[in-house]
N, C-alpha and C positions, 0 to 999 in steps of 0.2 A: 396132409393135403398140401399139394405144391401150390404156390400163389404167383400168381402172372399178373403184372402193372406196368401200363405203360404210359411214357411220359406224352404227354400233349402231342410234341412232333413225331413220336413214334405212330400215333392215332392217325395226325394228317397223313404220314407217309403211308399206311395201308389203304386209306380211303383214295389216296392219289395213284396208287399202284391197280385197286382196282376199277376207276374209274378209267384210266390209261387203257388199260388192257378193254376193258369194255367198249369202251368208244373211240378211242384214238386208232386199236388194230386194227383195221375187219375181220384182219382171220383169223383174233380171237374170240370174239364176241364175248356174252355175258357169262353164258354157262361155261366156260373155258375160263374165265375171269374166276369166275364162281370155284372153280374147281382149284385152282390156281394159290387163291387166298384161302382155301379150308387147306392144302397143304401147308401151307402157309401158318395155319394157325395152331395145324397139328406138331408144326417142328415147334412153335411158340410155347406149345404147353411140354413138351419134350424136353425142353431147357428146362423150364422151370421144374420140372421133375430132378432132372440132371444139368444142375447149374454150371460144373465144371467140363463138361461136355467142349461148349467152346473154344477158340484159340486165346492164348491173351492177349490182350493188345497195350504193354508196358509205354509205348509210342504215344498216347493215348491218355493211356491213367490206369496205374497201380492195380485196380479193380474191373477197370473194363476188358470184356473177354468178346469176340465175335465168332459167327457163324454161319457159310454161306448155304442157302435153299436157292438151289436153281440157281437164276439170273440175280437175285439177290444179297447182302449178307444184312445179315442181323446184329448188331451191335448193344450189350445188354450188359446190367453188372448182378450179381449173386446179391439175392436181398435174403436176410434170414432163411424162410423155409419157402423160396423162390428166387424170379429174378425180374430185374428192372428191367424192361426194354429203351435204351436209347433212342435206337433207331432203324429206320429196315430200307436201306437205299443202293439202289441200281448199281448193281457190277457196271466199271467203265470197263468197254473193250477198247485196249490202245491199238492203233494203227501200225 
């Protein structure tokens, strides 16, 4: 069984990502929020299945590996028979 943990700010980041999307867009509203973070959760448990899936990120730390979903990326380290989510924060688009 794969095991998915995630650290405190990884928590905040998903509760602020769908809170964003729900009330910040209009034209995503909730159920598009809704829809948004269950992909979201599906790539979550996909790592944790397949830990090494990720990029690494040596820039970083040694152990940490990320992964972009959508507008997102996920930044997460390989825990025994899972992984630790870091954190889950907004692609910048540069100008």
């Amino acid at each position: 069984m794969s095991v998915l943990k995630l650290t405190i700010r990884a928590e905040k980041d998903l509760g602020e990502i769908f809170s964003t999307m729900a009330h910040e867009f209009r034209f995503f509203g909730e159920e598009a929020a809704r829809r948004y973070c269950e992909g979201l959760k599906d790539e979550l448990e996909q790592l944790a299945r397949y830990p090494l899936n990720g990029r690494p990120e040596p820039e970083i730390d040694d152990r940490t590996r990320s992964r972009p979903f959508r507008r997102h990326t996920i930044y997460y380290e390989p825990d025994g028979d899972g992984i630790v989510v870091l954190r889950v924060l907004q692609d910048v688009v540069s100008a």
